[in-house]
C-alpha positions in Angstrom: 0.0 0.0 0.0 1.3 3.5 -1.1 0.9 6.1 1.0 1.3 9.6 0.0 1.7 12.6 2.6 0.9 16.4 1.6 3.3 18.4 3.4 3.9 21.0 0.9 1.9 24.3 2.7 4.1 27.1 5.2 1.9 26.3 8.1 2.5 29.5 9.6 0.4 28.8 12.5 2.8 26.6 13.5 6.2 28.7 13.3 6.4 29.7 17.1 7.4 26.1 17.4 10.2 25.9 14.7 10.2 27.1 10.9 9.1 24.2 8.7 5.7 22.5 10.3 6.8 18.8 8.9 10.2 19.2 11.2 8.3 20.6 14.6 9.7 18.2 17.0 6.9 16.6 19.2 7.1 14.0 21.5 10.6 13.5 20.8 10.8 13.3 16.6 9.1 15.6 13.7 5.6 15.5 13.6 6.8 14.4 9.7 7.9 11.2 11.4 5.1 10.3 13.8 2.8 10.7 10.8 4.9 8.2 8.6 5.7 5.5 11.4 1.4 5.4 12.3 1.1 4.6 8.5 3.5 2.0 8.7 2.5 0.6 11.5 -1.1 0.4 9.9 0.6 -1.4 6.8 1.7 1.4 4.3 5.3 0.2 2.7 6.0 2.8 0.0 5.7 6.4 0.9 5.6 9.5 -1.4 6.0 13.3 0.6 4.6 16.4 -1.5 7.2 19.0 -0.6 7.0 22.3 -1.4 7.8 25.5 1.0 11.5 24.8 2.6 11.5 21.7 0.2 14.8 21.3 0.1 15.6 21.0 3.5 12.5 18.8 4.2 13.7 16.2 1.2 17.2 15.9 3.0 15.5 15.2 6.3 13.2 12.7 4.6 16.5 10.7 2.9 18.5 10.7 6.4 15.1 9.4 8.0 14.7 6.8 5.3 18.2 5.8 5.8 18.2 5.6 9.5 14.3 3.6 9.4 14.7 1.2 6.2 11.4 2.9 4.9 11.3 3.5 1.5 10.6 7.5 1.0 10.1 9.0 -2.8 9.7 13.1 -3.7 7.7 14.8 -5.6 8.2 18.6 -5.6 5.2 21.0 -6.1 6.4 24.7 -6.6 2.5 25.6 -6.1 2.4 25.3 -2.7 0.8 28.6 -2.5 -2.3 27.6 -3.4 -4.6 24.7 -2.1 -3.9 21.7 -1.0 -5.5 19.6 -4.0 -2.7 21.0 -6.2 -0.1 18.5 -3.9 -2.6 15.5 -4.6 -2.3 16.3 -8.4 1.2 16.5 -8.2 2.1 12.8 -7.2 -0.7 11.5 -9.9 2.0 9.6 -12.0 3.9 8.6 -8.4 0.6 6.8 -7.6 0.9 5.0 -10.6 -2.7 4.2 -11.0 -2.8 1.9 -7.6 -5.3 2.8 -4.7 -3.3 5.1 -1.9 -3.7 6.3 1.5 -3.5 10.0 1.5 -3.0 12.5 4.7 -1.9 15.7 5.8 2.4 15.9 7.2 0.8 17.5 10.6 -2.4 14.9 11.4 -1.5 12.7 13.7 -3.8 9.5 14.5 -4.2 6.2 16.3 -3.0 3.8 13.1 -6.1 1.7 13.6 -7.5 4.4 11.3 -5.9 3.7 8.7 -5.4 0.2 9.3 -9.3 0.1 9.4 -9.4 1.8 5.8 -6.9 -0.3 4.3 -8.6 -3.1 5.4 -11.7 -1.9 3.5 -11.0 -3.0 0.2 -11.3 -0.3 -1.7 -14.9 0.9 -3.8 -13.7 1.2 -7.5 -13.9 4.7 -9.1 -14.2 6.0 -5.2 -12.8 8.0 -2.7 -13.5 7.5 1.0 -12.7 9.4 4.0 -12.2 8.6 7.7 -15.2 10.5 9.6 -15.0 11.1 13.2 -18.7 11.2 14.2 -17.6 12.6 17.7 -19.0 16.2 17.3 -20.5 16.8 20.9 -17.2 16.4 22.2 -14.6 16.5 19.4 -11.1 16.7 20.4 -10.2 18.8 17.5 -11.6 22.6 17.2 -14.9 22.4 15.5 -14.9 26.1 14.4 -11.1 25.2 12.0 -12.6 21.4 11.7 -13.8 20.7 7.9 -17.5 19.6 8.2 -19.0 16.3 6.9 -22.4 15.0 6.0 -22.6 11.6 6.1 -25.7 9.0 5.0 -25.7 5.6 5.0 -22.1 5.5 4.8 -22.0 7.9 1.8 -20.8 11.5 2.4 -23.4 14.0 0.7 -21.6 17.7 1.6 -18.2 18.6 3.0 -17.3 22.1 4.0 -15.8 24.3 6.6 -19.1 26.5 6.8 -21.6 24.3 7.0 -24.2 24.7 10.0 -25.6 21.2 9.0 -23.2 18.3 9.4 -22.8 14.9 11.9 -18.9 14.1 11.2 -15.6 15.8 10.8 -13.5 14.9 8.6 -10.2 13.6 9.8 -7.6 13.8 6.6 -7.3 10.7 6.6 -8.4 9.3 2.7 -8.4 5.4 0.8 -8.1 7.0 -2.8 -8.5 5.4 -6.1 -7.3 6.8 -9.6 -10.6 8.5 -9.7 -9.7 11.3 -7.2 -7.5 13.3 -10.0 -9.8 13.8 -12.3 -12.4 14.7 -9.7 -9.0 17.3 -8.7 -9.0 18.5 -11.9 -13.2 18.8 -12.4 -12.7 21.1 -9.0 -9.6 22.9 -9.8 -11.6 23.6 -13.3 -14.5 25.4 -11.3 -11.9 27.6 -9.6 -11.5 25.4 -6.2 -8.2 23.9 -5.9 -9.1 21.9 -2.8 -9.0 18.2 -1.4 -12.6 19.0 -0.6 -13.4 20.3 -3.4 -12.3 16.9 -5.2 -14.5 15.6 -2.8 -17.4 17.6 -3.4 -17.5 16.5 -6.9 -16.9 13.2 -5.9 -20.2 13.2 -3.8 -22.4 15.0 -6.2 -21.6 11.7 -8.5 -22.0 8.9 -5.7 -18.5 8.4 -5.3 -17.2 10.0 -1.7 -17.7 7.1 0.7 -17.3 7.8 4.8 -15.1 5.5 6.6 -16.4 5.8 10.6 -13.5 6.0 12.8 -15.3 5.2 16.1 -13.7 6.3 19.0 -10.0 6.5 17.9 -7.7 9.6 18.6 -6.7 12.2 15.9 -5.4 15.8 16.0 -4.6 18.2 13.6 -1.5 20.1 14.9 -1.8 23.3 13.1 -1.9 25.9 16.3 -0.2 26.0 19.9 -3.3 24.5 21.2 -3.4 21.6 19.0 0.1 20.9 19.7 -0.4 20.8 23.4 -3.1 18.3 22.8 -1.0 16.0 20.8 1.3 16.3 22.7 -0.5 14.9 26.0 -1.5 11.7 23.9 1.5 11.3 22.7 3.1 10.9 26.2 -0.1 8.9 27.5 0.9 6.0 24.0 -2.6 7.2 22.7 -1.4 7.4 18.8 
């Protein structure tokens, strides 16, 4: 299973903690690392990193980590990191090579069982699904920065940060098929550049499916608060 990681953004949320978000050290090793050993624990073998902002230094980080792990890390570069983060997806379309993929974010950092769980769903053909976190009473994550899904019957019929109708968030966590870059490229068309966007024309046809992560832990580390978060559940062996 390939897995390919999008860490091509600034995240300049981030930067009080150190100057490239992939490299913040957490619990001990880059968040960049922690993401990559949960999705070989949960059965990834071939990984592909999206660099973009600092790439340079990222990429030598990545080949001294490959070297010191035995993990087998590729490149691909995408001088667009500026603009959403769809464009990184499209990037690594002929790195995929046509196979099914797991794709998440460099800075979400979750219980493997999540993804073991969606690799062990084989995957729909011509589909797209997403790990959902119906937790949204209590969500661990901030629901006003969350992205919003709706979810029936195991099918996600809207996605979006502004939503006021949803019952899941969505975690960044994706099983792709070769049927998310053209959906890319249909929402890149309309002027949306987006991994949700994809998705959104991916539901509209039948073909964004919603994984339901049950009670596992994920964060997205993208503020000070976040990081604290992760932080504790790193130290307490929660992912």
């Amino acid at each position: 299973m390939d897995c390919l990681i999008v860490a091509a953004g600034q995240g300049s949320r981030l930067q009080s903690k150190g100057p490239l978000k992939p490299l913040v050290t957490i619990g001990g090793a880059p968040l960049i690392e922690h993401v990559i050993r949960s999705a070989s624990a949960a059965g990834a073998t071939r990984f592909t990193v999206v660099s973009g902002y600092e790439g340079e230094r990222l990429r030598a980080a990545l080949d001294a980590f490959a070297a010191r792990s035995g993990l087998t890390i590729g490149h691909v570069i995408n001088d667009s990191w500026r603009g959403a983060n769809g464009l990184s997806v499209l990037k690594a379309r002929e790195a995929m090579g046509g196979r099914p993929f797991l794709l998440t974010m460099c800075d979400h950092l979750a219980d493997p069982a999540i993804m073991r769980g969606l690799i062990a769903a084989p995957p729909v053909a011509d589909s797209v699904t997403l790990g959902v976190d119906y937790n949204v009473d209590a969500p661990l994550n901030d629901p006003e920065d969350a992205t919003r899904v709706l979810c029936e019957d195991g099918r996600i019929m809207a996605i979006s940060k502004l939503m006021a109708r949803y019952n899941a968030f969505d975690t960044g966590i994706f099983l792709c098929t070769a049927a998310f870059f053209p959906a890319l490229e249909a929402s890149a068309a309309a002027g949306d550049d987006s991994i949700s966007g994809a998705m959104r024309v991916l539901a509209g046809q039948g073909r964004a499916l919603a994984h339901d992560i049950g009670d596992r832990p994920w964060i997205d580390v993208d503020d000070e608060i976040a990081y604290g978060k992760a932080e504790a559940l790193l130290a307490a062996g929660r992912l």
